[in-house]
C-alpha positions in Angstrom: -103.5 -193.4 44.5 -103.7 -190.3 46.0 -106.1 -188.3 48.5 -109.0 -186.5 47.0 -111.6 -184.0 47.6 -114.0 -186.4 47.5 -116.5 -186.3 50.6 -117.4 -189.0 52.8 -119.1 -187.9 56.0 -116.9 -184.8 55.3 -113.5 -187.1 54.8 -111.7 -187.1 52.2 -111.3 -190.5 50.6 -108.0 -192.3 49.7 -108.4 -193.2 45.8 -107.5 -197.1 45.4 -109.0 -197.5 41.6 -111.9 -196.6 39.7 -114.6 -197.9 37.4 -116.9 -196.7 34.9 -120.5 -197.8 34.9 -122.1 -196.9 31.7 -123.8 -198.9 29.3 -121.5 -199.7 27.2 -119.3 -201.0 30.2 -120.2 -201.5 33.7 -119.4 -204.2 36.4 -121.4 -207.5 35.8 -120.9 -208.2 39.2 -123.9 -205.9 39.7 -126.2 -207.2 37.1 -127.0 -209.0 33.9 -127.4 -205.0 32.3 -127.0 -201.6 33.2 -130.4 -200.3 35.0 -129.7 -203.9 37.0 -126.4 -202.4 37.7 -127.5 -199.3 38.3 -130.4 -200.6 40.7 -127.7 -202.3 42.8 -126.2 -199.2 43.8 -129.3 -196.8 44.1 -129.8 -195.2 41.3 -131.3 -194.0 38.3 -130.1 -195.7 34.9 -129.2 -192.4 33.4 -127.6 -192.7 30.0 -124.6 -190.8 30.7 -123.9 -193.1 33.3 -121.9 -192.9 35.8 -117.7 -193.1 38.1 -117.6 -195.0 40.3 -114.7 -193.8 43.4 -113.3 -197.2 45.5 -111.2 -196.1 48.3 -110.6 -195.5 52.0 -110.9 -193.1 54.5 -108.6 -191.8 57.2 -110.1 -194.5 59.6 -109.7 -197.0 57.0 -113.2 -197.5 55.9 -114.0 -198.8 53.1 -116.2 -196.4 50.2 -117.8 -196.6 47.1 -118.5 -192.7 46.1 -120.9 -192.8 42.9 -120.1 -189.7 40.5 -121.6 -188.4 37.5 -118.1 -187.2 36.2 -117.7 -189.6 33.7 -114.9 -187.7 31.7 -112.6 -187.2 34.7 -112.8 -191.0 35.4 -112.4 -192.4 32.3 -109.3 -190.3 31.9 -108.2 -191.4 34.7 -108.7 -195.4 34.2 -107.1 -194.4 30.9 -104.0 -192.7 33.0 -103.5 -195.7 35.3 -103.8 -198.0 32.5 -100.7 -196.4 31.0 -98.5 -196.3 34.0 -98.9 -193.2 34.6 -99.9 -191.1 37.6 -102.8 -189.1 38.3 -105.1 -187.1 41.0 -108.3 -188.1 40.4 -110.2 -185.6 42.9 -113.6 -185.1 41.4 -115.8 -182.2 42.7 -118.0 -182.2 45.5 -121.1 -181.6 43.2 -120.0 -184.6 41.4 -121.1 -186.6 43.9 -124.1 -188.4 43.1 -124.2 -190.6 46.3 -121.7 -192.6 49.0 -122.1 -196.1 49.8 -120.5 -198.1 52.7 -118.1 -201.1 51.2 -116.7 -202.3 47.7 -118.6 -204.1 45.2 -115.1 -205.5 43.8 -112.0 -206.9 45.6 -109.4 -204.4 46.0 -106.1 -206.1 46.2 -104.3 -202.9 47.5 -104.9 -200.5 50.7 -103.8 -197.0 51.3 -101.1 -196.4 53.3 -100.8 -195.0 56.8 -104.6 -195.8 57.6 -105.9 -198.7 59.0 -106.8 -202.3 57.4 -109.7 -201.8 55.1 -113.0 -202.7 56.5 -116.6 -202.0 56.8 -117.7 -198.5 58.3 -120.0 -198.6 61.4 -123.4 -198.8 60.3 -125.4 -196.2 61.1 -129.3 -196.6 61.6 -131.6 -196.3 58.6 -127.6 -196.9 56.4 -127.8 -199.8 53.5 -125.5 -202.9 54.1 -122.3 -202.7 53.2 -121.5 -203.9 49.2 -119.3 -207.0 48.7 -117.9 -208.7 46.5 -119.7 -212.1 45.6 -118.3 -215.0 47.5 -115.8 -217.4 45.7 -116.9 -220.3 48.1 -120.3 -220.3 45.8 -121.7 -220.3 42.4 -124.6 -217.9 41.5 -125.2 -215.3 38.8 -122.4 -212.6 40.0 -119.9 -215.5 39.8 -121.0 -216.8 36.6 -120.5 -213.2 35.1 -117.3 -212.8 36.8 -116.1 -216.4 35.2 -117.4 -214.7 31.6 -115.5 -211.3 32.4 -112.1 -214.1 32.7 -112.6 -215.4 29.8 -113.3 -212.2 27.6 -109.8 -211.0 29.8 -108.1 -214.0 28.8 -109.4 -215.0 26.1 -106.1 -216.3 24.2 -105.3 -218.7 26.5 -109.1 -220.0 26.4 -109.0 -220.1 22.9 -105.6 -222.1 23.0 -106.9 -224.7 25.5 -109.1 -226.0 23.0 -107.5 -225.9 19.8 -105.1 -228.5 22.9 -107.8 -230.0 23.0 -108.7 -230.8 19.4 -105.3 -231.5 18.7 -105.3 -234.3 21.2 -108.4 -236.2 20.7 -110.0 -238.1 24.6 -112.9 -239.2 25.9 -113.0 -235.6 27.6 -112.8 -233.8 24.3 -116.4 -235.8 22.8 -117.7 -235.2 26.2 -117.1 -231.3 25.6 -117.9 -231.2 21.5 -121.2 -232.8 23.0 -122.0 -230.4 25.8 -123.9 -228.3 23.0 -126.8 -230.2 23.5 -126.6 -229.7 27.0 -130.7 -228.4 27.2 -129.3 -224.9 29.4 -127.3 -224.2 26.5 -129.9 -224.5 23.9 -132.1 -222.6 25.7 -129.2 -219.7 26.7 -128.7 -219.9 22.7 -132.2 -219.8 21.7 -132.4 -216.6 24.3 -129.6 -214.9 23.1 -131.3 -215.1 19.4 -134.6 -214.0 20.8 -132.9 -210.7 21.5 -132.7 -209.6 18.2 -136.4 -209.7 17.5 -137.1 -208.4 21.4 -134.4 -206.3 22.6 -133.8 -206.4 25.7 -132.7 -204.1 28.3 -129.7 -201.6 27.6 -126.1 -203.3 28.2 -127.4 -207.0 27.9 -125.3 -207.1 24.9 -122.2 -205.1 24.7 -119.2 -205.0 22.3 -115.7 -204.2 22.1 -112.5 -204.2 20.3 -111.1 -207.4 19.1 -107.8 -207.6 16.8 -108.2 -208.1 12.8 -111.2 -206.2 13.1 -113.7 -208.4 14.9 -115.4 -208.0 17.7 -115.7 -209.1 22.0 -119.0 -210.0 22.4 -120.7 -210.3 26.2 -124.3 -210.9 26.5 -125.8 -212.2 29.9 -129.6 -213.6 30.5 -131.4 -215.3 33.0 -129.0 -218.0 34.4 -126.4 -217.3 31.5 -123.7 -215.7 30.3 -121.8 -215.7 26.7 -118.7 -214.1 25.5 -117.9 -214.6 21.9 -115.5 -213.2 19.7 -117.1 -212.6 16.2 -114.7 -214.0 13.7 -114.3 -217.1 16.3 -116.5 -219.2 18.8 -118.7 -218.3 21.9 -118.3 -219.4 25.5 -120.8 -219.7 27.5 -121.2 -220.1 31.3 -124.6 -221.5 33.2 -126.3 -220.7 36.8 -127.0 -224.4 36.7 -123.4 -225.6 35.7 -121.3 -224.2 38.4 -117.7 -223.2 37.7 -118.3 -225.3 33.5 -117.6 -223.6 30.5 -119.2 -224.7 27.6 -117.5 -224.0 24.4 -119.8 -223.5 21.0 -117.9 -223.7 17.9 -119.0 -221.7 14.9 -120.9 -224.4 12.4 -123.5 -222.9 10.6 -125.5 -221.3 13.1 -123.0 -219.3 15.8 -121.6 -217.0 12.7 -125.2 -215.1 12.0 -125.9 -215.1 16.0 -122.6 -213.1 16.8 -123.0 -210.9 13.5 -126.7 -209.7 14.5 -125.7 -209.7 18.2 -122.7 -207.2 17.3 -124.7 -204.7 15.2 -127.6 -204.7 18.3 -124.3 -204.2 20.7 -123.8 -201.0 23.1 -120.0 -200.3 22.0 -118.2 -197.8 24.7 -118.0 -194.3 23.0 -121.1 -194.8 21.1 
């Protein structure tokens, strides 16, 4: 953390972290894809993409700058992420725009400024961004619950081979959930987007070990997140806080190979 040149009513902003919204890899809590992402925050869904700049200023307000840096903060998520240090300070004509709050909870504040809260609006000024409640269920928490998973994925994955090594009323309950009609229908949506793509970050990829792949696709009242040499989680609007596990059989294996190939990867 460290103060920057960034400018914020002509403050400069104390860094608390940084995130990259591209389309290979942006917040879900924003959207289901990137130009919803981008829409969130006011503006366009440039390819490039773009940093976004969490912090605080000398009064304690909380910021969200918006630059078109992308380098700078990517080497500098790439910095932190190591343990080491660094000054992310990007240029004034970086700055694409400056909006009031945090999209995200921020778990740390900067020190020797006030508690982090909401500047004063202004008239004509958009409300604040905020984090989506944990007292509710709704799209941004359903994609948040699918980020968890493709986080902690392990552990998920452990929790039901548990499962099926200890046989129980729950574990027919939850090899039966696939018929649940959401799911079908999230499933049958998820294979319609390989004849009708949809928009740009729907369906993104990343690194998985022995050479698979993390898959995260989002729709209309669903989310997935697959690995493709495994199964496929998947979370529904209508279910709150379930996860409904999909094990490969014979028609998951194709689903996450075409899905994977269609995928925005980062880098490329």
């Amino acid at each position: 953390m460290a103060e920057t040149e960034v400018s914020v009513d002509d403050d400069a902003l104390y860094v608390l972290t940084a995130v990259l919204l591209t389309p290979a890899q942006f917040p879900s809590v924003l959207g289901d894809d990137f130009p919803a992402a981008c829409a969130a925050l006011g503006v366009q869904p440039y390819a490039d993409g773009y940093g976004l700049v969490i912090g605080q200023d000398y009064e304690g307000a909380r910021w969200t700058v918006v630059v078109d840096d992308v380098p700078l903060v990517a080497v500098a998520i790439a910095s932190w992420d190591c343990g080491m240090e660094y000054d992310l300070s990007p240029h004034d004509r970086t700055v694409v725009t400056a909006l009031p709050g945090w999209p995200l909870s921020v778990a740390v504040a900067a020190p020797g400024v006030p508690e982090p809260h909401d500047p004063e609006p202004e008239e004509g000024s958009v409300p604040p961004l905020a984090p989506p409640s944990s007292e509710e269920w709704g799209p941004a928490q359903r994609r948040l619950g699918a980020d968890e998973i493709a986080l902690q994925w392990s552990q998920w994955r452990q929790q039901i081979e548990d499962e099926q090594a200890l046989p129980s009323p729950e574990t027919s309950a939850a090899q039966s959930r696939r018929a649940h009609p959401g799911l079908r229908q999230a499933m049958d949506q998820a294979r319609s987007y390989l004849e009708f793509p949809p928009p740009v970050g729907r369906v993104r990829s990343t690194f998985a070990p022995g050479g698979a792949r993390t898959l995260r696709a989002d729709g209309p009242g669903w989310s997935m997140v697959a690995r493709t040499d495994d199964m496929a989680f998947f979370l529904l609007d209508e279910e709150p806080h379930e996860v409904f596990p999909v094990r490969r059989g014979d028609e998951l294996p194709e689903l996450l190979t075409a899905l994977a190939e269609m995928a925005v990867r980062p880098g490329g």
